[in-house]
C-alpha positions as CSV (number, residue, x, y, z in Angstrom):
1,X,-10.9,-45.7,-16.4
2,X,-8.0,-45.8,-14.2
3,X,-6.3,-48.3,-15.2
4,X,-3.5,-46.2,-16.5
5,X,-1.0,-47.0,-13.8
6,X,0.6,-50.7,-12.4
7,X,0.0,-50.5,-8.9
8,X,3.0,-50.8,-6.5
9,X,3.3,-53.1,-3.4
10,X,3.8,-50.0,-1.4
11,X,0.9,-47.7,-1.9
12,X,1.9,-44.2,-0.9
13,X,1.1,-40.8,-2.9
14,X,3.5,-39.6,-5.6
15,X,2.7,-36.1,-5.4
16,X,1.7,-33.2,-3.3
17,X,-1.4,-31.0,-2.9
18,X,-3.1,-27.9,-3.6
19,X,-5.7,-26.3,-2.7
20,X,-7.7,-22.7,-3.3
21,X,-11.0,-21.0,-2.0
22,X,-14.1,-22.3,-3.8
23,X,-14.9,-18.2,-4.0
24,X,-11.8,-18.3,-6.4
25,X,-12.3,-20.8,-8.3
26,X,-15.9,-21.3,-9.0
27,X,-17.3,-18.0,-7.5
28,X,-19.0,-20.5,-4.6
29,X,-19.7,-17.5,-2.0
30,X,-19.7,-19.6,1.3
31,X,-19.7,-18.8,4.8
32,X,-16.3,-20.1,6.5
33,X,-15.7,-21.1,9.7
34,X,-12.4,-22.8,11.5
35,X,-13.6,-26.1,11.0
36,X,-12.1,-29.1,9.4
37,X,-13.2,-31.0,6.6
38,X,-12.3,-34.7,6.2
39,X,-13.0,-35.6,2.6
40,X,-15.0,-38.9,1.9
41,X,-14.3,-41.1,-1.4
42,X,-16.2,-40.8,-4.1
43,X,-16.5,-42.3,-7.6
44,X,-18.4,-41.1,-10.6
45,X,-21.4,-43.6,-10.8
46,X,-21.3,-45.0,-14.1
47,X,-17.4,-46.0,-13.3
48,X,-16.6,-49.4,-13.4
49,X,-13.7,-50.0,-10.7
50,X,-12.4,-53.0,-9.5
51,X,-12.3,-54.3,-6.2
52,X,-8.5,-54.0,-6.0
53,X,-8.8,-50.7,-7.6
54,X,-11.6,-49.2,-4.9
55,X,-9.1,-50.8,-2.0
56,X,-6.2,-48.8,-3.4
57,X,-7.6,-45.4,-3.4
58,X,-9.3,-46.1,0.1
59,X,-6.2,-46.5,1.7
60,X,-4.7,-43.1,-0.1
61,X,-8.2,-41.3,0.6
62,X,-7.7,-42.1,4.6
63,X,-4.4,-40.7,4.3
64,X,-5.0,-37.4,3.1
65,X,-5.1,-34.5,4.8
66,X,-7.9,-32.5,6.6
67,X,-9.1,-29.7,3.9
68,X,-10.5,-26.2,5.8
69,X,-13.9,-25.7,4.7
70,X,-15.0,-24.3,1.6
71,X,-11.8,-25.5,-0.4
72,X,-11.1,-27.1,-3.5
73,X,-7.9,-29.2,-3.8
74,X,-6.0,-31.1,-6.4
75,X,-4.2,-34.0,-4.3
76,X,-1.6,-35.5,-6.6
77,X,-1.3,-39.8,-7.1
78,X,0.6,-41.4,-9.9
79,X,2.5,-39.8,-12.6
80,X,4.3,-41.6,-15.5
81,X,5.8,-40.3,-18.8
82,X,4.8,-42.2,-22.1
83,X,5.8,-41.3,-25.5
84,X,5.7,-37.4,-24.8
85,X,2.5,-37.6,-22.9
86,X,2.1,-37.0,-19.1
87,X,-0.5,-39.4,-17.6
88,X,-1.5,-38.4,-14.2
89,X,-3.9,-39.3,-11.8
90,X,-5.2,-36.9,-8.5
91,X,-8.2,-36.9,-6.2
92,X,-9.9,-34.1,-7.1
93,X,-11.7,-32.7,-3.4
94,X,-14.4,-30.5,-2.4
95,X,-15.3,-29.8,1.1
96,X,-18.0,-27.5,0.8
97,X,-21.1,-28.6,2.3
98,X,-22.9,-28.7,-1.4
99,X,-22.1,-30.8,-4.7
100,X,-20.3,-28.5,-7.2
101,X,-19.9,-28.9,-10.9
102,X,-16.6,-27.6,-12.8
103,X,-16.7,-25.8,-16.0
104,X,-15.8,-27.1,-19.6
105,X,-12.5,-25.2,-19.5
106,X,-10.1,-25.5,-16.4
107,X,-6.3,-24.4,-16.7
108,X,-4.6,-26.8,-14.7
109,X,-1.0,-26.6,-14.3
110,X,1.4,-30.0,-13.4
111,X,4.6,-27.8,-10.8
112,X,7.6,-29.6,-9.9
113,X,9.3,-29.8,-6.4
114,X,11.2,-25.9,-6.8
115,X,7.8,-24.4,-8.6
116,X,8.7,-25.0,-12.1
117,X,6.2,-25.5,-14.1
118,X,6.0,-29.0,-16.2
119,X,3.2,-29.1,-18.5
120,X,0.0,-26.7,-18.6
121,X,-3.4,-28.0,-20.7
122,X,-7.0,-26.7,-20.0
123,X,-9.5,-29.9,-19.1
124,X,-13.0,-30.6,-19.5
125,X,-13.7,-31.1,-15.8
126,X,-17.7,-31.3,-16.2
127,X,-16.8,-34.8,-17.1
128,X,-16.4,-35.1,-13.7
129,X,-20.0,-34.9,-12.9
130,X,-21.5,-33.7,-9.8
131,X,-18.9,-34.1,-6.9
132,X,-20.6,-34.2,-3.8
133,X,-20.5,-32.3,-0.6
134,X,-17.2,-33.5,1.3
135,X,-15.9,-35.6,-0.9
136,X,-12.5,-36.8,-2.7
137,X,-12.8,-38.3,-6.4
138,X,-10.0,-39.7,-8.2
139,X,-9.3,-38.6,-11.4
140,X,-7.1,-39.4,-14.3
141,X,-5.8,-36.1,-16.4
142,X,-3.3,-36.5,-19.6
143,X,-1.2,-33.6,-20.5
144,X,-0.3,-33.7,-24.4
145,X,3.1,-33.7,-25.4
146,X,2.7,-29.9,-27.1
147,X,1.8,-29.1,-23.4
148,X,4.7,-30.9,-21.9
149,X,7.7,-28.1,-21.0
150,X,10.1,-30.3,-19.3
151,X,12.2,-33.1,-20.5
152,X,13.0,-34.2,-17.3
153,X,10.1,-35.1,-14.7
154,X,10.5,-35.7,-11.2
155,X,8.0,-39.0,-10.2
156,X,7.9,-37.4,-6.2
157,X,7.2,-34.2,-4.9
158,X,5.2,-32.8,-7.9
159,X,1.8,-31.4,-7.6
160,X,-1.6,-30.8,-9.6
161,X,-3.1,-27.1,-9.5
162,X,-5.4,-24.8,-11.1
163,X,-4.5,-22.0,-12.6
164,X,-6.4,-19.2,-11.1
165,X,-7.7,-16.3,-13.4
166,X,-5.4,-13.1,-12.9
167,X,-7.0,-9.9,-13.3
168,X,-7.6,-8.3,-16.3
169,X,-5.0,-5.4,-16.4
170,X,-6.0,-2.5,-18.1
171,X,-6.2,-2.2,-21.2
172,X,-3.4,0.4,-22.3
173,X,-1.9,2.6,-25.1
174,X,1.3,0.7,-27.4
175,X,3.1,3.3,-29.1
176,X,5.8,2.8,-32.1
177,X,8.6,3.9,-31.9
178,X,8.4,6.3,-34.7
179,X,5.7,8.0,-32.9
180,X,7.0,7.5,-29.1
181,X,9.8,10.5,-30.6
182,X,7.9,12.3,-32.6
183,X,4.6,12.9,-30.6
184,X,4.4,15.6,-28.0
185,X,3.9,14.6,-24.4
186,X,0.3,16.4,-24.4
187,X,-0.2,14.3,-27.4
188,X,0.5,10.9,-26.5
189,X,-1.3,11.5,-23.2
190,X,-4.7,12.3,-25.4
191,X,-4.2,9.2,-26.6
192,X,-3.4,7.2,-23.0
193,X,-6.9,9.3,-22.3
194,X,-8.6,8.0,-25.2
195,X,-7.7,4.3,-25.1
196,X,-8.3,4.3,-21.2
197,X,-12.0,5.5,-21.6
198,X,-13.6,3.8,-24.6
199,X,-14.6,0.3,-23.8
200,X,-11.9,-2.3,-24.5
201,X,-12.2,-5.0,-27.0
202,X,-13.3,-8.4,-25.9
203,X,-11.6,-11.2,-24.5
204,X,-9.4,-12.2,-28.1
205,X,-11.0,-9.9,-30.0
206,X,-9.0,-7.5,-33.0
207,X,-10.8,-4.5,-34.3
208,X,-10.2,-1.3,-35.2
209,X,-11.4,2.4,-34.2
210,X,-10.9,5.3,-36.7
211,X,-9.6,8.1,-35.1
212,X,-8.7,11.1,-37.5
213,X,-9.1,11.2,-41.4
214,X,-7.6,14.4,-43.7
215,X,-8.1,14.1,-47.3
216,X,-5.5,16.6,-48.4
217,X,-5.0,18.7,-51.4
218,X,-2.8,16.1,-53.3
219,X,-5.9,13.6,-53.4
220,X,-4.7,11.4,-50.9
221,X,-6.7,10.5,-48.3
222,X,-5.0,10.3,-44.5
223,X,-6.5,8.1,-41.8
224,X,-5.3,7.5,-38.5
225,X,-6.9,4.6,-36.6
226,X,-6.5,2.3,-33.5
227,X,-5.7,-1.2,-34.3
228,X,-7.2,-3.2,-30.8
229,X,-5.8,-6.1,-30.0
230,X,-8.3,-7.9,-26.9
231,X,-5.9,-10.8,-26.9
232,X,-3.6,-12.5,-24.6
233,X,-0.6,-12.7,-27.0
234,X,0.9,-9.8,-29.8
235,X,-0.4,-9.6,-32.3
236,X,2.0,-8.9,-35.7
237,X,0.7,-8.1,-38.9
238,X,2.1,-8.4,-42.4
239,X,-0.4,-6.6,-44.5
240,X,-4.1,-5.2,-44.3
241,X,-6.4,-4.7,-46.7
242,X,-8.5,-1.7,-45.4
243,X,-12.1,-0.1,-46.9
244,X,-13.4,2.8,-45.9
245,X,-16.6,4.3,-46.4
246,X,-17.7,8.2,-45.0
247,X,-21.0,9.4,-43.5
248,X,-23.1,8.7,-46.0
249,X,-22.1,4.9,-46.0
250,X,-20.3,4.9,-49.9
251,X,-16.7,3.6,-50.7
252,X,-14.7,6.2,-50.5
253,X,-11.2,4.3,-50.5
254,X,-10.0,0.6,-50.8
255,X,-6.5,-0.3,-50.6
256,X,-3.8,-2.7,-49.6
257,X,-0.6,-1.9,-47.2
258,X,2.0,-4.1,-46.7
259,X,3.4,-4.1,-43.0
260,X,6.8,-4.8,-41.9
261,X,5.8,-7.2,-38.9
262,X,3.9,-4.6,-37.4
263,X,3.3,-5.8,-33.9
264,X,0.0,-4.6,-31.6
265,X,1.0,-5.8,-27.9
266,X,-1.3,-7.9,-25.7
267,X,-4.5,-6.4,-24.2
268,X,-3.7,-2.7,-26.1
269,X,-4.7,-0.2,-28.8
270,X,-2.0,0.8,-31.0
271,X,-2.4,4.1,-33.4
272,X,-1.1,4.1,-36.9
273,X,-2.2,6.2,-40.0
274,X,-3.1,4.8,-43.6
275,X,-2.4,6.8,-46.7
276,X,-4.4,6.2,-49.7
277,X,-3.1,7.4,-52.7
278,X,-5.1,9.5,-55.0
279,X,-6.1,6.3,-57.7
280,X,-7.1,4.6,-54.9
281,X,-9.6,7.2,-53.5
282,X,-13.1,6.4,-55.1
283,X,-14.8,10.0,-54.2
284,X,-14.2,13.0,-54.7
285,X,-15.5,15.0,-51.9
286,X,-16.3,12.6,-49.0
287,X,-18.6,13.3,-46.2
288,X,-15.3,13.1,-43.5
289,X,-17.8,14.0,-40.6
290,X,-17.9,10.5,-40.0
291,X,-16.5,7.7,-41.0
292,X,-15.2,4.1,-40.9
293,X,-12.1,2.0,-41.9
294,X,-12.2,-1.8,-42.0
295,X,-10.7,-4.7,-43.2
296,X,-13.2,-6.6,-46.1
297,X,-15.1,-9.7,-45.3
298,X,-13.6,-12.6,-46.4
């Protein structure tokens, strides 16, 4: 399991630490007190490690440094670079006075000496297992090569950390251009108002919210509508195939529009209005006091 690494003659940690508040990371509300936490080894109990191998990591476990209670650290080991991949090994260390269990998903981010970041991947840490109360486990992580940022990496100095949810920031209006000078002020900041109190999409989710349809004298039919994007990245669209149906639930219109990389910004709403010409509107007199617009189901 860990032998991933040739051990040396002179056995001293690679890298450095890192540690966080157990309320941070895993939501472990603890009393804390000034005391200090010396962190005994541990390894997973269906592990086979050598003799050599169990020597080794004793003699870097006694070496570490005191934790504060209630922490969870990342204590860099080994690191070596092969064919793209990073392979590195930590002791992963818990001084709470309780086992705790990690989650599926971890972001865990490999820094360099002056902060850079190196390579950033998301772990299955319940492999881990339980690890007890006061306790250091070594651990071996490999960071893909897709996940690997630098070309150069420093074998000293380096260190293992998790990357700690940021807040959500709110989620917030994203105006074209086109409308950012055409709009009056009171207008756009209906539109701040409106995005800012209906409930945001989830976490990664796209949908959208009709706001305003007008089917005019010509025949065509106008609908204005909030395209939501609940994601972490922008979102740019090429073309979308909308339906919409009125208040009585029938097809009123069902159309294509091509898009000219129309791009919705992380974690916003941006409003945009659909024309439908008239051989594309299915009825006559739709029931406008409500209604829905919608991509079809593939």
């Amino acid at each position: 399991m860990f032998g991933l690494f040739n051990r040396k003659d002179k056995m001293e940690k690679q890298g450095t630490d890192s540690s966080v508040d157990s309320k941070e990371l895993l939501g472990e509300e603890e009393a804390s007190s000034d005391r200090e936490v010396k962190t005994a080894l541990s390894f997973p109990p269906e592990a086979e490690i050598g003799q050599e191998e169990r020597y080794y990591f004793q003699f870097l476990n006694n070496e570490l440094p005191l934790l504060k209670e209630n922490q969870i650290s990342l204590s860099g080991i080994e690191l070596k670079k092969e064919d793209g991949k990073l392979y590195v090994t930590a002791f992963v260390r818990n001084s709470l006075a309780k086992g705790i269990q990690f989650e599926k998903d971890m972001p865990l981010m490999l820094i360099g000496p002056n902060g850079e970041t190196l390579a950033r991947q998301h772990f299955d840490l319940s492999q881990l297992g339980e690890l007890p109360a006061e306790s250091s486990r070594p651990w071996p992580f490999i960071f893909e090569e897709s996940n690997v940022f630098a070309e150069e990496i420093p074998q000293t100095d380096w260190k293992l950390a998790f990357e700690l949810k940021k807040e959500q920031l709110p989620h917030s209006l994203d105006l074209a251009e086109s409308w950012e000078k055409s709009l009056a002020d009171a207008d756009k900041e209906k539109l701040a108002q409106l995005v800012q109190n209906i409930t945001p999409p989830k976490a990664g989710e796209v949908n959208f919210m009709g706001i305003q349809a007008h089917h005019a004298d010509d025949g065509t039919l106008h609908i204005t509508m909030l395209i939501r994007n609940g994601g972490k990245k922008n979102l740019t669209l090429q073309q979308l195939p909308l339906i919409v149906e009125d208040a009585a639930g029938d097809l009123i219109a069902k159309g294509g529009f091509a898009l000219d990389n129309f791009e919705v910004k992380a974690n916003t709403s941006k409003p945009w209005t659909f024309i439908f010409p008239k051989e594309l509107v299915l009825k006559e007199k739709p029931d406008l006091s409500k209604w829905k617009a919608f991509p079809p189901q593939k």
